[in-house]
C-alpha positions in Angstrom: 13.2 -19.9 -6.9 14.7 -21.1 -3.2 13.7 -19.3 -0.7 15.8 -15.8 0.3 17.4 -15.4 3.9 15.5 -12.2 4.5 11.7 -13.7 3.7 11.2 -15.0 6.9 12.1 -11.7 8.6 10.1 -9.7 6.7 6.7 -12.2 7.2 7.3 -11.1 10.7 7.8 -7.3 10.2 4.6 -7.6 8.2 2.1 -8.0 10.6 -0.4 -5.6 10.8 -0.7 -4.2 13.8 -4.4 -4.9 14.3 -4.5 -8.5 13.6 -7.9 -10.0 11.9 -10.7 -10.9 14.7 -14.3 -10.7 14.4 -16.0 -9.0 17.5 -13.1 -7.6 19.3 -14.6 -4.2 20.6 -13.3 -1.3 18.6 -12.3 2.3 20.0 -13.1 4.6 17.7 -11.8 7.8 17.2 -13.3 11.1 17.1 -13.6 12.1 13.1 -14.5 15.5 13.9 -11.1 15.7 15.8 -9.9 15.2 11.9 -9.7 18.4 9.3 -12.0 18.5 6.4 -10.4 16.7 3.3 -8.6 14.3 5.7 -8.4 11.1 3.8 -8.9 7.8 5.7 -6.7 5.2 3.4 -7.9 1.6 4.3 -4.4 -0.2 5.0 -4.8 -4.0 3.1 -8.1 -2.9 2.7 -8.6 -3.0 6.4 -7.5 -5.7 8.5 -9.9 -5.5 11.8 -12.8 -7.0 10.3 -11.2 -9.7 7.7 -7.9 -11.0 6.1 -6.0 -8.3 4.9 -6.0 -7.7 1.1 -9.1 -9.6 0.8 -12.4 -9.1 -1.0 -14.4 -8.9 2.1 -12.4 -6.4 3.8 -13.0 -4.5 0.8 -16.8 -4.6 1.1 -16.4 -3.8 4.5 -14.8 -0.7 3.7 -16.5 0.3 1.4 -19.8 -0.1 3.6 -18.1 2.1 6.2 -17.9 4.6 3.7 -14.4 4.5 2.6 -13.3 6.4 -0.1 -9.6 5.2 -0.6 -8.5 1.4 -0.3 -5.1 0.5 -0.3 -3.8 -3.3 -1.2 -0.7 -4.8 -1.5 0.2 -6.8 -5.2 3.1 -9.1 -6.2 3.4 -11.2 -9.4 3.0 -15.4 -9.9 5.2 -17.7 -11.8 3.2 -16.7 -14.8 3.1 -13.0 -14.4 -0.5 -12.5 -13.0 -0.8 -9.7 -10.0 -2.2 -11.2 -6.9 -3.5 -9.0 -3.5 -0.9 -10.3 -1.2 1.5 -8.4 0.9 4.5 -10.8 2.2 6.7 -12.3 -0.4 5.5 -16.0 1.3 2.8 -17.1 2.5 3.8 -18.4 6.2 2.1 -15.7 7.4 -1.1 -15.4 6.1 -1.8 -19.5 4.8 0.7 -21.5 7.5 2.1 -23.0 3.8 5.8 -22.8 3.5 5.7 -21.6 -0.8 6.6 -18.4 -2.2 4.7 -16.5 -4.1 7.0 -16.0 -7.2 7.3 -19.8 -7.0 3.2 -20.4 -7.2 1.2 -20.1 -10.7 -1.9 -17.5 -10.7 -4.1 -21.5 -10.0 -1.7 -22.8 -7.4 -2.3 -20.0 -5.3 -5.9 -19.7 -5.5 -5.9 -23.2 -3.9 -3.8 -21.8 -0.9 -6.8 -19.7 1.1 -5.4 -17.0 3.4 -7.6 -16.7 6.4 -11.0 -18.8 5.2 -11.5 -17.3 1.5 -9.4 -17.5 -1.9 -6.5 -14.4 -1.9 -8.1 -12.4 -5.1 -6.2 -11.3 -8.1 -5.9 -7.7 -9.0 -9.1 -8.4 -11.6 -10.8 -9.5 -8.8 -10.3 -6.7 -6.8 -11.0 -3.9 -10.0 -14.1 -5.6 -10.0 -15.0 -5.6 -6.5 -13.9 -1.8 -5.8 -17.1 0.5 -6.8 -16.5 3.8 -9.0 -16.0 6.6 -6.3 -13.5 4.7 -4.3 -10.1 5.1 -5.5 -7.4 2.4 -4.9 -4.0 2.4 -4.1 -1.9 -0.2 -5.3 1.5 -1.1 -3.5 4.1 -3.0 -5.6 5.8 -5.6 -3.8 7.6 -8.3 -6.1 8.3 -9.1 -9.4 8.5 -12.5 -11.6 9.4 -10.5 -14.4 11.8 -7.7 -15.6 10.2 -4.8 -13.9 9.6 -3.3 -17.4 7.3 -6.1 -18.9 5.8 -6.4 -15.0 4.9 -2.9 -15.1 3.6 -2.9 -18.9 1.3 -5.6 -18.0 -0.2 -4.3 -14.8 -0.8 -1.0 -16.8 -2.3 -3.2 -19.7 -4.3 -4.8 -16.9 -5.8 -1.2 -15.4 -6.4 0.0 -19.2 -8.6 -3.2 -20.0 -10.4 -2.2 -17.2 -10.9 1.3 -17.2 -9.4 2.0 -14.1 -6.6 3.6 -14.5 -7.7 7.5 -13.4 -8.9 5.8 -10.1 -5.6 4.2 -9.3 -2.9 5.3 -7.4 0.5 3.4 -7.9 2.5 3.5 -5.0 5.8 1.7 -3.9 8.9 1.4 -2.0 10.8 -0.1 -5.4 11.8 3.2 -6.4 12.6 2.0 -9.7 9.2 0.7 -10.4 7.7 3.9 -9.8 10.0 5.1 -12.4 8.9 2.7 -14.8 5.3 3.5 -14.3 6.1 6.9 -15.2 8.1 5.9 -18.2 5.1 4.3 -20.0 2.2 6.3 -18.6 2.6 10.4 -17.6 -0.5 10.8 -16.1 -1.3 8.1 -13.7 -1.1 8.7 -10.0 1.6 7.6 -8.3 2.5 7.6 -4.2 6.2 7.8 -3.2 6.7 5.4 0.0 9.9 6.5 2.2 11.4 4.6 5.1 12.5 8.3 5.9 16.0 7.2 6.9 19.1 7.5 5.8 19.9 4.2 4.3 21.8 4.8 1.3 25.2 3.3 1.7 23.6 0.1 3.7 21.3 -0.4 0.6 24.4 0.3 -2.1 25.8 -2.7 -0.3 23.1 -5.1 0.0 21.3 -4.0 -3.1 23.6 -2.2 -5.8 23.2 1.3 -6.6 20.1 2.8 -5.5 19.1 6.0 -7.2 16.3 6.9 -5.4 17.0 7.9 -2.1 14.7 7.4 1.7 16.4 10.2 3.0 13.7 12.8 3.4 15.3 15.8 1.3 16.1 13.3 -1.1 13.0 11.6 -1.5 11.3 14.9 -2.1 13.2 15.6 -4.9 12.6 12.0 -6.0 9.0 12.4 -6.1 9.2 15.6 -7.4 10.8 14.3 -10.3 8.2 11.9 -10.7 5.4 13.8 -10.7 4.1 12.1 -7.6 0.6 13.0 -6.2 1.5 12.2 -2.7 4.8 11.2 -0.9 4.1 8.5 2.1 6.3 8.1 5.1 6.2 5.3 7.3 5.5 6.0 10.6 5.4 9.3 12.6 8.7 11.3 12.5 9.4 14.1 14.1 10.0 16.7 11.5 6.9 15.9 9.7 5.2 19.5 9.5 8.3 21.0 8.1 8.5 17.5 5.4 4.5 18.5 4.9 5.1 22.4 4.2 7.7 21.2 1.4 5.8 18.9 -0.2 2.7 20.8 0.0 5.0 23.5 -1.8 6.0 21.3 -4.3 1.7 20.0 -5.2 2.1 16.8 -3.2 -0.2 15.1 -0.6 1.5 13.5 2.7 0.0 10.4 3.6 1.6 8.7 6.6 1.6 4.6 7.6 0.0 3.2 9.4 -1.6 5.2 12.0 -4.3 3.2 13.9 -4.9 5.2 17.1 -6.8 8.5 17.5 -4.3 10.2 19.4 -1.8 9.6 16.5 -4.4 10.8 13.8 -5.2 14.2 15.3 -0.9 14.8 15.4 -0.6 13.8 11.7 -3.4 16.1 11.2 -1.5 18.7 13.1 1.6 18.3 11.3 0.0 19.1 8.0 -0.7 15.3 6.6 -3.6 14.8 4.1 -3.8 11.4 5.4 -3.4 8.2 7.1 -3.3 4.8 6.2 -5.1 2.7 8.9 -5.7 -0.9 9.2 -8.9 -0.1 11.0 -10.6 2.4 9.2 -14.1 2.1 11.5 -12.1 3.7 13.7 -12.4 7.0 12.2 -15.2 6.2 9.8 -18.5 5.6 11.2 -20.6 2.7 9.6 -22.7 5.5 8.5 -20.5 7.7 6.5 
């Protein structure tokens, strides 16, 4: 598969906005500035401490006392889901190869900062009961039907499936998710702008709309347990009061400062996505 125009673009909108280094000082917030219930959603699993998506930023999570992990999962050549966020890895390896182009063994040879990037096995395995995960769909290597069936297949043969969240902005997926199972969790992202006629252009009809009214009823119609915007909007505590109305949870990316927590918080979010999560977690939560 050659490469597409936009891949390179999007490796650079990808970066996390606290980039991996070991023993840069941290400024931590103030968790009791933060409601009860607030949920502190580890972005890549974390990305302060170790390579995003990977299994030790897991662990480190999870000994800060994290109870919600979110990671990022695209499909190989031969179908197998992978923890890796951009759709190459130029980014996170310095290797020019695409993800959809690599099999599930090619890619385990390519390490991403110092260790092997884990498959989604890997990670069931390495996430302890009581932590529940949220898995972002990025990419495809087949029909999104069979892609979906087989990542459900996958969380079955694992009993994980009540401790999983499904979340995505591939509107579509989501509804496929929700096709083949009614009862698993899934998290609506929105770009919470009004993008319809650009992406009808680029992309073919798109049913599911960013636009916030629109996305709400989206969810809605999904059952969704939480709808996610990405980044602080203004608007947000009216957006929070309707979906609150409608039994969802607002969960807002990626919010890694203090001063941006406590105004999600005051808007009526449930929850933040972070990429450093010790930042609101103390190591002995």
């Amino acid at each position: 598969m050659p490469p597409r125009p936009l891949d390179p673009l999007l490796s650079y909108l990808a970066r996390p906005a606290t980039t991996f280094s070991i023993g840069r000082r941290e400024v931590r917030g103030n968790p009791a500035a933060l409601p009860d219930g607030f949920r502190v959603i580890a972005h890549r699993a974390g990305t302060s401490h170790a390579p995003e998506n990977s299994l030790s930023a897991v662990h480190h999570a999870v000994a800060l006392g994290v109870r919600d992990i979110e990671v990022d999962i695209r499909q190989t050549r031969d179908g197998q889901w992978f923890c890796v966020h951009d759709p190459d890895l130029n980014r996170i390896a310095k290797v020019n190869r695409r993800v959809a182009d690599l099999t599930s063994s090619e890619l385990r040879a390519l390490p991403a900062g110092g260790e092997a990037i884990p498959s989604l096995e890997e990670l069931l395995g390495a996430v302890p009961e009581g932590v529940k995960i949220h898995l972002d769909l990025k990419g495809f290597t087949e029909p999104v039907s069979l892609a979906v069936a087989r990542l459900l297949e996958l969380l079955y043969d694992h009993d994980a499936q009540r401790r999983v969240a499904v979340t995505s902005l591939l509107h579509p997926a989501l509804e496929a998710v929700r096709a083949l199972d009614g009862r698993i969790a899934l998290g609506y992202l929105t770009l919470w702008l009004k993008l319809d006629n650009a992406l009808t252009r680029c992309l073919g009809p798109h049913r599911l709309s960013h636009e916030p009214s629109r996305a709400l009823e989206a969810a809605v119609r999904l059952r969704a347990e939480a709808i996610e915007p990405i980044a602080l909007q203004p608007g947000l505590a009216a957006f929070a009061e309707s979906a609150h109305a409608a039994g969802m949870k607002v969960y807002v990316y990626t919010v890694d400062s203090a001063r941006a927590a406590v105004l999600a918080a005051a808007s009526g979010a449930d929850g933040i996505l972070t990429n450093t999560p010790d930042r609101f977690l103390p190591a002995a939560a």
